[in-house]
Backbone bond lengths (Angstrom), bond angles and torsions (degrees), N, CA, C in turn:
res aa  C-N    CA-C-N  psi(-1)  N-CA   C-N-CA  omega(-1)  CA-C   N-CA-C  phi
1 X - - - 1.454 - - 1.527 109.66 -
2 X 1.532 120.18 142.03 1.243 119.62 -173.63 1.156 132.03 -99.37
3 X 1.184 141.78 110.65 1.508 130.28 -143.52 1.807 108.30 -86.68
4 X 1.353 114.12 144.79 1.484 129.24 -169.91 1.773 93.15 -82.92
5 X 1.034 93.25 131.14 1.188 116.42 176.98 1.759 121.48 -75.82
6 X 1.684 71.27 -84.20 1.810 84.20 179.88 1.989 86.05 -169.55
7 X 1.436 101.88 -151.67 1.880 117.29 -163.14 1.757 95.29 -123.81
8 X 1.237 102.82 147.75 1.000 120.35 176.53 1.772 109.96 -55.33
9 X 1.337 102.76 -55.98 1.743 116.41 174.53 1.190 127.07 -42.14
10 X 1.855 98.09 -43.40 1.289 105.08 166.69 1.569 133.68 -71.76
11 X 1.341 123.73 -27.98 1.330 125.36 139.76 1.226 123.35 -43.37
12 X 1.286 132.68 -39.86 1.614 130.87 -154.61 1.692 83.30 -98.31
13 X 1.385 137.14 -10.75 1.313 113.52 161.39 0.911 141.38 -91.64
14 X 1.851 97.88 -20.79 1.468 101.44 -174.42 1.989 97.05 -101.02
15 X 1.050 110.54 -4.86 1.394 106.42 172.56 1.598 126.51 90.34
16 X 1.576 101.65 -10.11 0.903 141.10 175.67 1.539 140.55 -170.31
17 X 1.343 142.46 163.72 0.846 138.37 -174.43 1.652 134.22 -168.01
18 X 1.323 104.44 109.88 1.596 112.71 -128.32 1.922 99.81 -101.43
19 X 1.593 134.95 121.26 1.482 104.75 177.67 1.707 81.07 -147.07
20 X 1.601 92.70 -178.41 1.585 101.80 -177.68 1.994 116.12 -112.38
21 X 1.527 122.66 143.33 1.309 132.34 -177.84 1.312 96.99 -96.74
22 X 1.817 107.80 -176.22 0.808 106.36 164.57 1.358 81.65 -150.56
23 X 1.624 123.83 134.79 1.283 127.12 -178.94 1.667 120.24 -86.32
24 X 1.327 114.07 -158.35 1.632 114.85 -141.46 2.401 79.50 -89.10
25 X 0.996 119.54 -9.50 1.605 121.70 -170.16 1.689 93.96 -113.73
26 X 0.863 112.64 -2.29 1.938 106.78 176.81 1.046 100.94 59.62
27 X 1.758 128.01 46.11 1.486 128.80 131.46 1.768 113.25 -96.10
28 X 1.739 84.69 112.27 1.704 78.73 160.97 1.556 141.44 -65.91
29 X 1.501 118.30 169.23 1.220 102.26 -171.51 1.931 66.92 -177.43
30 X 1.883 82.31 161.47 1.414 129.38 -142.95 1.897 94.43 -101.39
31 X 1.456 118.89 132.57 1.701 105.02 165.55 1.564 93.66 -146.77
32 X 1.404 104.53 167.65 1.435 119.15 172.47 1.777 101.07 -131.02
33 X 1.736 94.21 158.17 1.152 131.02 -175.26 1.615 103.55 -112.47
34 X 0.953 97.52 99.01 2.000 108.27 176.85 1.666 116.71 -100.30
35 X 1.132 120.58 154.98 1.365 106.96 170.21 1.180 99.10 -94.55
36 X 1.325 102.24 172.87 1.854 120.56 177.52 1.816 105.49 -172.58
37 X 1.225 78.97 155.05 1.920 108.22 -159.41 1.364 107.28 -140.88
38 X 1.763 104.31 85.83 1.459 124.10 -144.73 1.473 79.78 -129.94
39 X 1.495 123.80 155.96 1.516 139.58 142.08 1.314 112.48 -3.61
40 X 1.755 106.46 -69.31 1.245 128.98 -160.08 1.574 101.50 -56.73
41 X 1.233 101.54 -44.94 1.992 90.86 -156.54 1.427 118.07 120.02
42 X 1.414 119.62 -17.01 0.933 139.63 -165.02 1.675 100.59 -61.97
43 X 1.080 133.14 114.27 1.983 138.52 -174.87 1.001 104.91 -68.63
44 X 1.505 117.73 -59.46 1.942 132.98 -177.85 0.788 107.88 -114.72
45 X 1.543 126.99 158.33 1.818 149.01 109.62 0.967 108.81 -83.08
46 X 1.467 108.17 168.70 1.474 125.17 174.73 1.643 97.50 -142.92
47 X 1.051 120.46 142.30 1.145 157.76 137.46 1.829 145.77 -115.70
48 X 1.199 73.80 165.39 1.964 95.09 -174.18 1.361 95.02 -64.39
49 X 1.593 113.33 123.10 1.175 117.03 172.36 1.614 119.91 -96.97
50 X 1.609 102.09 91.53 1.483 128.18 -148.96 1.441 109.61 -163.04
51 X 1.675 132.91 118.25 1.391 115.61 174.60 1.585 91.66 -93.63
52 X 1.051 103.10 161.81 1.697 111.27 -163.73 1.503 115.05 -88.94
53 X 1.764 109.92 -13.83 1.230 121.06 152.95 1.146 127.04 -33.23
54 X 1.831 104.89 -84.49 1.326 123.63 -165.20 1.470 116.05 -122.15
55 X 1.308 97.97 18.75 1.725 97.45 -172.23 1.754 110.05 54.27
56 X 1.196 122.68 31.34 1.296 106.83 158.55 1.206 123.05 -86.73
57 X 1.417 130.77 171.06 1.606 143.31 -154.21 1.568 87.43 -85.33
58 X 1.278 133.12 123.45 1.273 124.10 143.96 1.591 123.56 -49.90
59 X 1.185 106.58 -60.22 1.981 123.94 173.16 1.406 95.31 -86.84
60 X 0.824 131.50 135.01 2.036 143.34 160.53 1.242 106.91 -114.60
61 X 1.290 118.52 20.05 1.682 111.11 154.80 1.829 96.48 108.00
62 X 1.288 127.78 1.20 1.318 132.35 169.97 1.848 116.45 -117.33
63 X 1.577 105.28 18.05 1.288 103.00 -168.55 1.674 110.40 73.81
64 X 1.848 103.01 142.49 1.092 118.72 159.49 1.206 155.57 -73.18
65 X 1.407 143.45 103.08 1.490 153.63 -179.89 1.474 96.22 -39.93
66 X 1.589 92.16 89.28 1.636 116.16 129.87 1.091 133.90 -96.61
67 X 1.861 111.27 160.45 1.533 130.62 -154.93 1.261 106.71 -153.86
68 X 1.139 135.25 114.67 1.583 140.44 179.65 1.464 104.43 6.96
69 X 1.446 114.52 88.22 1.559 154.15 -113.65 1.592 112.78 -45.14
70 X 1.308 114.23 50.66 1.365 138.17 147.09 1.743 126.96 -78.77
71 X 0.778 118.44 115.06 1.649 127.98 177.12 1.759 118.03 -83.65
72 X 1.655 113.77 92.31 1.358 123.23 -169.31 1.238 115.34 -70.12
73 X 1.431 122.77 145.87 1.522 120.43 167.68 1.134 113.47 -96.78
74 X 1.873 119.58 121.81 0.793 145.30 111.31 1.665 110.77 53.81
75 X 0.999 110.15 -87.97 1.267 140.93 -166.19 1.768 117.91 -83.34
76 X 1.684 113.28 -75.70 1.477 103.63 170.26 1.392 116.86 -90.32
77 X 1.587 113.06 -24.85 1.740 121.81 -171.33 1.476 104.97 91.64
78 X 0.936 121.67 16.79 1.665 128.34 145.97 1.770 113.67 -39.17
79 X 0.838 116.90 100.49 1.837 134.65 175.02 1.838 108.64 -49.26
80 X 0.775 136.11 137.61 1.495 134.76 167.85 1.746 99.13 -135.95
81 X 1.558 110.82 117.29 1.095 102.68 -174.84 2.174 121.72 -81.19
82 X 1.219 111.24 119.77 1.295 128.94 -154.09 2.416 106.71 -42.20
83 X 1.237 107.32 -27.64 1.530 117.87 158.94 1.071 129.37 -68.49
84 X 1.276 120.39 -59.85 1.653 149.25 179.74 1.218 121.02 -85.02
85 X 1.286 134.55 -17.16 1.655 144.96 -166.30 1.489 115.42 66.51
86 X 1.618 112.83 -25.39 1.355 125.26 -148.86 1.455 115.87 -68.02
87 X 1.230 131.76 176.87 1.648 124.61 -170.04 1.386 105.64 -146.11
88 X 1.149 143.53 129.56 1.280 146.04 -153.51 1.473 104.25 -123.18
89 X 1.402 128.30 -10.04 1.148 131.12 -142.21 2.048 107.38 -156.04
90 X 1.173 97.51 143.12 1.768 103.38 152.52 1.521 96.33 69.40
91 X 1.314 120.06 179.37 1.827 122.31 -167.96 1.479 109.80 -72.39
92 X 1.824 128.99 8.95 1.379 111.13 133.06 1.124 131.10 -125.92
93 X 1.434 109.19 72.48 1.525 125.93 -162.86 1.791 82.06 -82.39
94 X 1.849 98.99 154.27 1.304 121.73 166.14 1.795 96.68 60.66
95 X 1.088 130.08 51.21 1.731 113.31 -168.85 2.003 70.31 -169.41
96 X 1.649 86.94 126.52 1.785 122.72 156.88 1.370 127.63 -104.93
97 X 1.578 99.07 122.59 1.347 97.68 161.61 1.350 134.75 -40.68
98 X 1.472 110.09 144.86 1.764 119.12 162.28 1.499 109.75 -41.79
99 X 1.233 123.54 115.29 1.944 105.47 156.36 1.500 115.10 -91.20
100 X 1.076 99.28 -176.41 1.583 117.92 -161.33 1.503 104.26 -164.59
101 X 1.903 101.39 93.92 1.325 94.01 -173.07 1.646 129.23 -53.78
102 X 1.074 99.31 165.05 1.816 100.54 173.64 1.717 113.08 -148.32
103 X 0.762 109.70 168.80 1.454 107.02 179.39 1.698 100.27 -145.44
104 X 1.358 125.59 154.79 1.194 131.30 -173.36 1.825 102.08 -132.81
105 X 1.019 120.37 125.56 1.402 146.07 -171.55 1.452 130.61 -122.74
106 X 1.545 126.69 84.28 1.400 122.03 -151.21 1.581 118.47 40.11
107 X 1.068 114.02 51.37 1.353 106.87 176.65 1.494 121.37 86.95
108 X 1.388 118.52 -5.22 1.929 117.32 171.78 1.482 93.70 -122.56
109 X 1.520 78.66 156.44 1.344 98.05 -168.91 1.643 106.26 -110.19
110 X 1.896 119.40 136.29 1.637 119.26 -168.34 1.147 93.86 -115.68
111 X 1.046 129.28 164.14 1.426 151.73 161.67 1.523 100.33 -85.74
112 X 1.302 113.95 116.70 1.195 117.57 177.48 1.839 123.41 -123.37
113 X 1.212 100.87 6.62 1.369 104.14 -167.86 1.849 100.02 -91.18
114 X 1.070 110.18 139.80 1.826 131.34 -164.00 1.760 81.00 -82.65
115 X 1.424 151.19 -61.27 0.965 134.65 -162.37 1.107 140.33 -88.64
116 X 1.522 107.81 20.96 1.575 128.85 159.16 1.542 116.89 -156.79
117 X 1.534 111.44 140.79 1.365 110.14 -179.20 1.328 104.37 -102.21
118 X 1.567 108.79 166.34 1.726 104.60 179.95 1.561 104.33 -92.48
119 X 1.293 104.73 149.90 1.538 101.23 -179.75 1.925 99.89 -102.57
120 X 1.516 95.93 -57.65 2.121 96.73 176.61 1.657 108.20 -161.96
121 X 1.146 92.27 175.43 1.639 95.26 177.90 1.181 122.60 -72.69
122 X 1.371 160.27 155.93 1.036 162.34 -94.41 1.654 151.21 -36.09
123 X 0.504 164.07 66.90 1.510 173.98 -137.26 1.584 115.41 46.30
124 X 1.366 122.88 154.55 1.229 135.26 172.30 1.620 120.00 -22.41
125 X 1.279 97.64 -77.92 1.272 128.69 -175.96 1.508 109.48 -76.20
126 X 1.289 128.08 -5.08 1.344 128.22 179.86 1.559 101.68 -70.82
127 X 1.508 125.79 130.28 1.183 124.80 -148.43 1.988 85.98 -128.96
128 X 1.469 109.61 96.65 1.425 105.01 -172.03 1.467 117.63 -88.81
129 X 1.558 116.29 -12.04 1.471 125.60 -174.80 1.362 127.27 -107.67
130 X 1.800 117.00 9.65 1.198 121.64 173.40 1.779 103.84 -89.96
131 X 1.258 119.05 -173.94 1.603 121.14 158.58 1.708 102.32 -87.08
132 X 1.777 87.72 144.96 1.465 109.18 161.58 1.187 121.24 -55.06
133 X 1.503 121.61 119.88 1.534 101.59 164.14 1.804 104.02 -135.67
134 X 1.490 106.17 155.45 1.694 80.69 174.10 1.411 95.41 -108.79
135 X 1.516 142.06 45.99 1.229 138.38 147.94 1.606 126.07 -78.47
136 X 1.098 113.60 137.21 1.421 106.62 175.62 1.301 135.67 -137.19
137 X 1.606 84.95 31.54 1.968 111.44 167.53 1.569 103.22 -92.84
138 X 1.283 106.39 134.60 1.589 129.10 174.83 1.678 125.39 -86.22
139 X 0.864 113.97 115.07 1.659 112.64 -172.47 1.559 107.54 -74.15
């Protein structure tokens, strides 16, 4: 069974859309949901949220830097184009993102790929069950 993600709309507003897997060895790891405006029709991809350079975070937990529907890194500004994963440019020129199938269904989006399950929405380290605090002295 394929787990619901989130809505197509809701990607196309926030521009992105960032949650965590857990792969086929039960190491997690991080992907995003991008829009794209392909031939196909296709609303989203998802990808490994990873530039293939340096392993930096594309999304760091504030959404990803998009650009006339390219997804920027972070770090050098290497382009990954938002359909294709692919990078034409900057220190990961010629080098594609990981995908992470998805499938889109009246408008929600499933996780469909057999070699990772979703664990929750947003990043690894996003810690959703402690209290908020904005202190960040340690007792």
């Amino acid at each position: 069974m394929a787990d619901r993600l989130t809505t197509v709309d809701t990607v196309r507003e926030e521009g992105s859309w960032l949650f965590t897997i857990r792969d086929e060895y039960g190491e997690l790891d991080e992907a995003i949901l991008v829009p794209c405006d392909d031939e196909e029709g296709d609303d989203v991809e998802a990808w490994i949220n990873r530039c293939t350079h340096e392993a930096q975070r594309l999304d760091r937990g504030f959404g990803a830097a998009m650009r006339d529907g390219q997804i920027i890194c972070p770090k050098h500004g290497s382009m990954f184009d938002s359909c294709s994963g692919y990078c034409d440019n900057g220190d990961a020129a010629d080098t594609t993102l990981p995908g992470v199938d998805v499938t889109v269904t009246h408008g929600d989006i499933y996780l469909t790929d057999d070699d990772v399950a979703f664990e929750h929405e947003g990043g690894i380290d996003d810690d959703n069950d402690g209290p908020d605090s904005t202190s960040h002295i340690g007792f």
